[in-house]
N, C-alpha and C positions, 0 to 999 in steps of 0.2 A: 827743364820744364818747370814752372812754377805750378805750387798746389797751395789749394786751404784745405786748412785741418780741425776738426774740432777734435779735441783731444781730452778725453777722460778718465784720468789713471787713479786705482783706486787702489792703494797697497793694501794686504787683508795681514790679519792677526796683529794688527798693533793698537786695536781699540778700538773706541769708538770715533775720536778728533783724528783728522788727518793732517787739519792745516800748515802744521808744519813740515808735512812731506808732498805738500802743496806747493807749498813756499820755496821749499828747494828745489822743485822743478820748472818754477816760473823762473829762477836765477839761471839754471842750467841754457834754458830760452832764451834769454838777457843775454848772455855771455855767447850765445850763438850770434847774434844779432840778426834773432828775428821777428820781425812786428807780429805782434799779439795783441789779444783782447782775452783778460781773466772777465771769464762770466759765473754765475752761482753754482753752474755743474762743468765748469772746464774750462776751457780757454781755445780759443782760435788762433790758428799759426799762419803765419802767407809767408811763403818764401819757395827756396830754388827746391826741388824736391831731397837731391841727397843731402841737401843740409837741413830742413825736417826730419828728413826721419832718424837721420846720424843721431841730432837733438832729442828725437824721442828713443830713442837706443839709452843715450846716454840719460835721459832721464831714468829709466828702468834702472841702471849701474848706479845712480845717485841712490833713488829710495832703498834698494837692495841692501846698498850699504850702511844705510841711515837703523837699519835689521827688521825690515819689512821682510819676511819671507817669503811672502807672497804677496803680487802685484795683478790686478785685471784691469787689462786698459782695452777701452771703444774708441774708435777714431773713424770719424766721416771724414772725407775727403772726397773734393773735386779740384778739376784740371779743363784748361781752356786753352786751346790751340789758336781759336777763331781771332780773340783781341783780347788786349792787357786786361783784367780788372780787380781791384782791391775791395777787401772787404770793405771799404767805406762807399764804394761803389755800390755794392749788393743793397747795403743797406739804404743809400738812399734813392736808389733804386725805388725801392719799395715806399719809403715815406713818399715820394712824390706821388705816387698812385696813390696814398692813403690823401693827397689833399693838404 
């Protein structure tokens, strides 16, 4: 089953900047080969389901290791039975009704 995911991981006790343990879980995404979209508070994932969430598994093992202690991750996700549709779909979805 394919899903999308908005995914937003925030490792805690390492400061205030995270972007570099940002940055290594966009690679860990990359390396999964799964289309994305980095947005200002997370990133959007579309792919087969156990290979999202394996990739956000392994995202948590990356930062961990990077000596985040502690990690809090939010994840929305949806799933569609009825017909294919990609994020770029959603999205222009929507612009077309805006005209």
């Amino acid at each position: 089953m394919n899903v999308m995911v908005d995914l937003c991981l925030v490792p805690m006790g390492v400061g205030v900047s995270v972007s570099s343990y940002v940055a290594a879980c966009e690679k860990v995404l990359a390396e999964a080969g799964l289309k994305t979209a980095l947005h200002a508070y997370g990133t959007n994932i579309e792919g087969e389901w156990d290979a999202v969430f394996a990739a956000v598994k392994r995202c948590h093992e990356v930062v961990h290791g990077m000596g985040a202690p502690r990690i809090t991750t939010t994840i929305k996700l949806g799933s569609r039975t009825d017909r294919n549709q990609t994020m770029e779909d959603k999205i222009r979805s929507v612009q077309e009704k805006m005209g």
